[in-house]
LUMNUSE-308263 format. One line per field, with one value per residue: residue number from 1; x, y, z of N, C-alpha, C in turn; residue in one letter. Coordinates in Angstrom, 1 decimal. Example, Ala and Ser with C-alpha at 12.3 -4.5 7.8 and 13.67 -1.06 7.14 Angstrom:
2
i [1_2]
n_east [13.2_12.8]
n_north [-5.7_-2.2]
n_up [7.8_7.1]
ca_east [12.3_13.7]
ca_north [-4.5_-1.1]
ca_up [7.8_7.1]
c_east [13.2_12.9]
c_north [-3.3_0.0]
c_up [7.8_7.9]
aa [A_S]
% end
This chain:
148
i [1_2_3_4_5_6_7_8_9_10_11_12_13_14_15_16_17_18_19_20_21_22_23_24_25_26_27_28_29_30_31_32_33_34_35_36_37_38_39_40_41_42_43_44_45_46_47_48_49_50_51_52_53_54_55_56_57_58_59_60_61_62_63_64_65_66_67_68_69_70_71_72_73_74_75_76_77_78_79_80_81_82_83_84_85_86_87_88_89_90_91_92_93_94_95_96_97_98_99_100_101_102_103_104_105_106_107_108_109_110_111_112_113_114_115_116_117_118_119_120_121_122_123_124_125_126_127_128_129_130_131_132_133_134_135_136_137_138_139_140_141_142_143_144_145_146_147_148]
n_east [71.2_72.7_72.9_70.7_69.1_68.4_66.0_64.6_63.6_62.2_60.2_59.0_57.7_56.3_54.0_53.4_51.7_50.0_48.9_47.5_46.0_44.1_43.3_41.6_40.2_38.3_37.3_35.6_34.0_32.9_31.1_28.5_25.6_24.5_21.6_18.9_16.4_12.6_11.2_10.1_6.2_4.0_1.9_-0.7_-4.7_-6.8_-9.9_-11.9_-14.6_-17.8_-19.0_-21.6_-23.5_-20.9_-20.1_-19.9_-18.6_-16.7_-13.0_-12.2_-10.4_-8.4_-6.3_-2.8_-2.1_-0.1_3.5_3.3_3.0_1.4_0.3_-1.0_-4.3_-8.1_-11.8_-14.9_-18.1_-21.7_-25.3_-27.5_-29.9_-33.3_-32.7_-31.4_-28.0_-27.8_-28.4_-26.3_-22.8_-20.2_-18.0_-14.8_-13.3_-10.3_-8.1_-5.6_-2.4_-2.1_0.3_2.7_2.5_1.4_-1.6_-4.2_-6.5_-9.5_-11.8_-15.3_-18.0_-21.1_-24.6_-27.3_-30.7_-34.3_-35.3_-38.2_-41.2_-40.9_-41.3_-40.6_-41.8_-43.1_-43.5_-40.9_-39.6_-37.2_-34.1_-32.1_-29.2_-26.1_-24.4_-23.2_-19.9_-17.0_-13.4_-10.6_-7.2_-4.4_-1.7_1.9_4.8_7.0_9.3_8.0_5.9_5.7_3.8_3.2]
n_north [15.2_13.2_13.7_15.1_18.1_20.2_22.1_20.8_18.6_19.7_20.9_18.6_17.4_19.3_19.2_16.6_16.3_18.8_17.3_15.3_16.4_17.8_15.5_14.6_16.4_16.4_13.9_14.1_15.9_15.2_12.7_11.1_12.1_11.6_10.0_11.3_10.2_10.8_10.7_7.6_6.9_7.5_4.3_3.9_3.7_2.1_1.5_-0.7_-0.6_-1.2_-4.5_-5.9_-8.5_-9.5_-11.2_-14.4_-16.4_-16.9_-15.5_-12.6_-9.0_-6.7_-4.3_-2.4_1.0_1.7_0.6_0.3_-2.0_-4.4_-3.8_-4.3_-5.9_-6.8_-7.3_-6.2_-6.8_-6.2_-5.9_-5.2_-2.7_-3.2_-5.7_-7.8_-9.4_-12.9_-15.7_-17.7_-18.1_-16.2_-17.5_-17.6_-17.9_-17.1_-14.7_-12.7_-11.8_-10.6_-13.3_-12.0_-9.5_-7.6_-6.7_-7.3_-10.5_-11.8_-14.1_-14.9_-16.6_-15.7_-15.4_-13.5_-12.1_-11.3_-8.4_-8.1_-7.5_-6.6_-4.8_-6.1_-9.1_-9.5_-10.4_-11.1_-12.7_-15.0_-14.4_-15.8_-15.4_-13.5_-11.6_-8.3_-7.1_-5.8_-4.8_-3.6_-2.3_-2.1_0.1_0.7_2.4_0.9_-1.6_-4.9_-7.3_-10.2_-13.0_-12.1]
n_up [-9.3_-11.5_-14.8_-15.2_-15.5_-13.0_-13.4_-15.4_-14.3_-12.7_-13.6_-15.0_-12.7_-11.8_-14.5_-14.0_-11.3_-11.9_-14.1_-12.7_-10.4_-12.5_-13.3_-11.0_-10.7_-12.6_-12.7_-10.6_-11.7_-13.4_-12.7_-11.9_-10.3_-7.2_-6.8_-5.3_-3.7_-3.8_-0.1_1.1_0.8_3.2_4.2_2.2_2.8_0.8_-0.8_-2.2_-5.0_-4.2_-4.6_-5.7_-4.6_-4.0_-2.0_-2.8_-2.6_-4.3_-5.9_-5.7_-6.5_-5.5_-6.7_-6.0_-6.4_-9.5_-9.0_-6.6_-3.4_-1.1_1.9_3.6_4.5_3.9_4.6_4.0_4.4_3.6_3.3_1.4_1.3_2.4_3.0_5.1_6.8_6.4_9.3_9.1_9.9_8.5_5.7_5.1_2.5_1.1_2.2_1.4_-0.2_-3.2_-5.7_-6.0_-4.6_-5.5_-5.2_-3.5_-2.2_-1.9_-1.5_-0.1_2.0_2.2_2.8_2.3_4.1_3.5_5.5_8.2_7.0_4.3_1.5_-0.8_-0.9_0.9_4.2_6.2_4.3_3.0_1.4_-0.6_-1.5_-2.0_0.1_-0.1_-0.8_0.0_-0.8_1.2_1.1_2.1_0.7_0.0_-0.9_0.1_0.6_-1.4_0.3_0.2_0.5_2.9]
ca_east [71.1_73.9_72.2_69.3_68.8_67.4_65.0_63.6_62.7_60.9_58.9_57.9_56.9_55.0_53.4_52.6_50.8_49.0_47.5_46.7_44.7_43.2_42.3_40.9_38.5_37.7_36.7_34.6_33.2_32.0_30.9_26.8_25.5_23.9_20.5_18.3_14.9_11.7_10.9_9.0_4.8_2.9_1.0_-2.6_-5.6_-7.5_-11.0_-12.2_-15.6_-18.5_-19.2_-23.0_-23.5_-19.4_-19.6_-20.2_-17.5_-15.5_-12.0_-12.3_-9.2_-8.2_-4.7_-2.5_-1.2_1.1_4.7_2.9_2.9_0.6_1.1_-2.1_-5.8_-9.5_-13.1_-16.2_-19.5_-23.1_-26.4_-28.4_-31.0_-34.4_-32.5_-30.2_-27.2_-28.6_-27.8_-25.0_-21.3_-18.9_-17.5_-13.7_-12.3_-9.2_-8.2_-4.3_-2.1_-1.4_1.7_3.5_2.1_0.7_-3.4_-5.4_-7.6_-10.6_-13.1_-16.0_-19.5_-21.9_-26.3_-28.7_-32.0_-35.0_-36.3_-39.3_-42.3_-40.1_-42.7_-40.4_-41.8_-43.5_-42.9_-40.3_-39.1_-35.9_-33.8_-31.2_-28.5_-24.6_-24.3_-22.1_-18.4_-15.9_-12.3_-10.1_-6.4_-2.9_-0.5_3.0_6.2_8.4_9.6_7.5_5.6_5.4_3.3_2.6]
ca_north [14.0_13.3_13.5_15.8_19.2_20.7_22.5_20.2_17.4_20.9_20.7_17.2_16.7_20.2_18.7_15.6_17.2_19.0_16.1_14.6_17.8_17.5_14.0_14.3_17.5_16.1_12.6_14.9_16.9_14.2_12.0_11.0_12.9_10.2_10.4_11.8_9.8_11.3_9.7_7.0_8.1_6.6_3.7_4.4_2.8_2.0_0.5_-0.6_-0.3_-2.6_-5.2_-6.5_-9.9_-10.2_-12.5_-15.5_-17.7_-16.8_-14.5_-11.4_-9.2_-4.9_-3.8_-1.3_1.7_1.3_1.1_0.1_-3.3_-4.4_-3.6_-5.7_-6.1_-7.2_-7.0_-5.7_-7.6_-5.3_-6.0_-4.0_-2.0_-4.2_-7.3_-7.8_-10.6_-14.1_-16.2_-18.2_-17.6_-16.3_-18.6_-16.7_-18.8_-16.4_-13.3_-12.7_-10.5_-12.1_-13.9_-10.5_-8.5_-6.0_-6.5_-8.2_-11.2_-12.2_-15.3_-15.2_-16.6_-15.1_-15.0_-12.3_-12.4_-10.2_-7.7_-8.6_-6.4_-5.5_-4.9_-6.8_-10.3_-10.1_-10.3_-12.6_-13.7_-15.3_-14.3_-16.6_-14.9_-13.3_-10.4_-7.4_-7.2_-4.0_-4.8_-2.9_-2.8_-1.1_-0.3_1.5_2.7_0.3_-3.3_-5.6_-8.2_-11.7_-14.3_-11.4]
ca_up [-10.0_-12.4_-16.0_-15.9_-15.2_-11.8_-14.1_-16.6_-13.1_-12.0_-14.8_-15.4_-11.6_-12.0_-15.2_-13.4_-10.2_-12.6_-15.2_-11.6_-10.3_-13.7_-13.5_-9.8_-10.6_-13.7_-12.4_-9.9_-12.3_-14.5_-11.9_-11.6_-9.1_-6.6_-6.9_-4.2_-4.2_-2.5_1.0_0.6_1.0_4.5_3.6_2.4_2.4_-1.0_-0.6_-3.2_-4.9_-4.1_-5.3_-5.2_-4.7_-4.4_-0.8_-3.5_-2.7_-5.8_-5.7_-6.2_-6.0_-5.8_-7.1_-5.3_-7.6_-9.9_-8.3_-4.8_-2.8_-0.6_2.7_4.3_3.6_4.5_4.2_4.9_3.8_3.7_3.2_0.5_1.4_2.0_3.5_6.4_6.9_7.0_10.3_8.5_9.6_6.9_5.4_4.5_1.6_1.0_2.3_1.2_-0.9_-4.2_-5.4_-6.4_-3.9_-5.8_-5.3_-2.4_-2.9_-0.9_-1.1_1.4_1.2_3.1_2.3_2.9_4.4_3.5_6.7_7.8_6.6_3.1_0.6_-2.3_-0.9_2.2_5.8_7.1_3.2_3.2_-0.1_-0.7_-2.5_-1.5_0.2_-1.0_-0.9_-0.6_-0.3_1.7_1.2_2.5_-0.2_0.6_-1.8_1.1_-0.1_-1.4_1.9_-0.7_1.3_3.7]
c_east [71.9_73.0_71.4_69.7_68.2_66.1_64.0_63.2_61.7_59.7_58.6_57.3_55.7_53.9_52.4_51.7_49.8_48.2_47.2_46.0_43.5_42.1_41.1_39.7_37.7_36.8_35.5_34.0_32.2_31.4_29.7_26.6_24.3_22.6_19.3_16.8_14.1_12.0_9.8_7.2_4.6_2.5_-0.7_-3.6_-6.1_-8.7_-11.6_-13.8_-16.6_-18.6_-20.3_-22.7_-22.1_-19.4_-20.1_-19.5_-16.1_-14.6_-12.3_-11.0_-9.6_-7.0_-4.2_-2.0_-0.5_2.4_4.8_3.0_2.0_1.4_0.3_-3.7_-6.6_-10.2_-14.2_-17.4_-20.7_-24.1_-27.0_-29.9_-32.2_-34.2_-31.4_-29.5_-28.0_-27.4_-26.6_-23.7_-20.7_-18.3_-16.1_-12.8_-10.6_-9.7_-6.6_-4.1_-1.8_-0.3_2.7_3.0_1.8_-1.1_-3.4_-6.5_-8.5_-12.0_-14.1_-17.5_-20.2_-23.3_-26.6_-29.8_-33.2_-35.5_-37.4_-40.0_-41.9_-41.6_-42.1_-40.7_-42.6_-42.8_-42.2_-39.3_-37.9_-35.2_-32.5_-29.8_-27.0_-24.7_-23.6_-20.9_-17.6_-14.5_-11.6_-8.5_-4.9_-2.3_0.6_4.1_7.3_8.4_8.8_7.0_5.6_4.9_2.8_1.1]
c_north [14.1_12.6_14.1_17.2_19.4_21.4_21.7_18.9_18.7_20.7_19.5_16.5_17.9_19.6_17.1_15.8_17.7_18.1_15.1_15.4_18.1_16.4_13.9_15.4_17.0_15.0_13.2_15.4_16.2_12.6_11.9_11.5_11.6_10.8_10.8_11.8_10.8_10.1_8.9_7.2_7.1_5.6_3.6_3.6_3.4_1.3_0.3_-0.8_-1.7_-3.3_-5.8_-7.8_-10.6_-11.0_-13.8_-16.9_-17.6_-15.6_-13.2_-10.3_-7.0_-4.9_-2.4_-0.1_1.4_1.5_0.5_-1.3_-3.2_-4.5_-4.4_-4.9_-6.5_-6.7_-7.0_-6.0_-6.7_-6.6_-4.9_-3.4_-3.0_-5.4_-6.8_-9.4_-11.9_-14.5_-16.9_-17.5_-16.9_-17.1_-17.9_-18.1_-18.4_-15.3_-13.3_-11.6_-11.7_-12.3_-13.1_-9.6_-7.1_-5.8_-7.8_-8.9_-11.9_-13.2_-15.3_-15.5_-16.3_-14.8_-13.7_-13.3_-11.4_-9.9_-7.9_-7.0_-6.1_-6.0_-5.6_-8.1_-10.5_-10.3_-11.1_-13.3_-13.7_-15.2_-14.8_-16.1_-14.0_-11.9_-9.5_-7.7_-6.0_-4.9_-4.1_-3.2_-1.7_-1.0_0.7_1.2_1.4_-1.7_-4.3_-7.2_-9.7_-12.7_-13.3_-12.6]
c_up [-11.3_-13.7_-16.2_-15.0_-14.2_-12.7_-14.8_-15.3_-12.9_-12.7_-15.0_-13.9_-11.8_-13.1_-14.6_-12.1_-10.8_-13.5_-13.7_-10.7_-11.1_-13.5_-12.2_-9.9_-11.8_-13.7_-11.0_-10.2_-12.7_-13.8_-11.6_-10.4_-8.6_-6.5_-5.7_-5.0_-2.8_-1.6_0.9_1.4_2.7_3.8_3.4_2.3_1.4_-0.2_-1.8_-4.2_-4.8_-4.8_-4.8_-5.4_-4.3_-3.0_-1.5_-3.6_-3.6_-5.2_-6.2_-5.7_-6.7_-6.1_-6.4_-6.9_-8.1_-9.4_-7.1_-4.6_-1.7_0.4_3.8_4.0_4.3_3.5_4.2_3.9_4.4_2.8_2.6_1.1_1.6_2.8_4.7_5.9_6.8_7.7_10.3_8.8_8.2_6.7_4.3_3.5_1.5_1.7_2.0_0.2_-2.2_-4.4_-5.7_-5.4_-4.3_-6.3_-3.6_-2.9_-1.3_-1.8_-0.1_0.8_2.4_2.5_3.0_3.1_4.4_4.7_6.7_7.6_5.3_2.3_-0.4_-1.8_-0.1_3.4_5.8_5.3_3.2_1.6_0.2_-1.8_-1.6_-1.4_-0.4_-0.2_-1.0_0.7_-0.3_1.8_1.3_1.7_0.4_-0.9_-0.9_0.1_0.1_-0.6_1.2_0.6_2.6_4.9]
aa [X_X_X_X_X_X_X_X_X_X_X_X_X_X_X_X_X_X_X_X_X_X_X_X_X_X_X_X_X_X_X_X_X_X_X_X_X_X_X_X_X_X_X_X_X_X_X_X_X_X_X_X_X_X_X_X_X_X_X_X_X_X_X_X_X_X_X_X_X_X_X_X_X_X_X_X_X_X_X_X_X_X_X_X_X_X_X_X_X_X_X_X_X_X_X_X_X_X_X_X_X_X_X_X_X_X_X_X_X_X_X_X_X_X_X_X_X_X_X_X_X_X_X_X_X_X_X_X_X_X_X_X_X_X_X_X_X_X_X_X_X_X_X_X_X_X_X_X]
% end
């Protein structure tokens, strides 16, 4: 090449090879290491604790852990000790996840009826009042179910 030196091109492509060796371990070095999340858990059940009286018509509602979404839900109506179901259907007002999907809500009305023989009333006495309530509900780490 008429003008420069065989020597001094040696050196400024060597110089350039090297600040691009540089730049390429450099931008590798200093480069966020991609983050490696746990696997997300199975989904578990939660039940959650009774609630006397809670088949009363009214919402009543469980929350998944913090972090969690619901993954689906129900619920299981008892009878206290003394009394049994009365003949009355359930009557399920709600059963759903709420509008964020992070708790389960349930509505149900459902009476008791005192067993016959119980000694708090007499044989046969009918007690008019809402049975118990325990809601049961799936949460999971996986993407939030909305309107599930």
């Amino acid at each position: 090449m008429p003008g420069t030196t065989p020597g001094k091109t040696s050196v400024t492509c060597a110089a350039l090879v090297a600040s691009l060796v540089a730049a390429l371990f450099g931008a590798a070095a200093t480069a966020p290491a991609v983050a490696v999340s746990d696997p997300p858990q199975p989904p578990q059940h939660i039940a959650g604790e009774l609630i006397r009286g809670g088949a009363d018509g009214r919402p009543h509602q469980v929350f998944c852990p913090a972090m969690q979404h619901v993954y689906g839900g129900g619920f299981e109506i008892t009878a206290p000790r003394g009394t049994r179901l009365g003949p009355e259907p359930t009557d399920v007002l709600a059963d759903r996840p709420n509008d964020n999907a992070t708790g389960w809500i349930v509505a149900v009305h459902k009476d008791l009826a005192r067993r016959k023989g119980s000694r708090d009333g007499g044989p046969g006495m009918h007690e008019p009042g809402p049975a118990d309530l325990t809601i049961h509900l799936v949460c999971s780490d996986d993407t939030m179910s909305h309107g599930a």
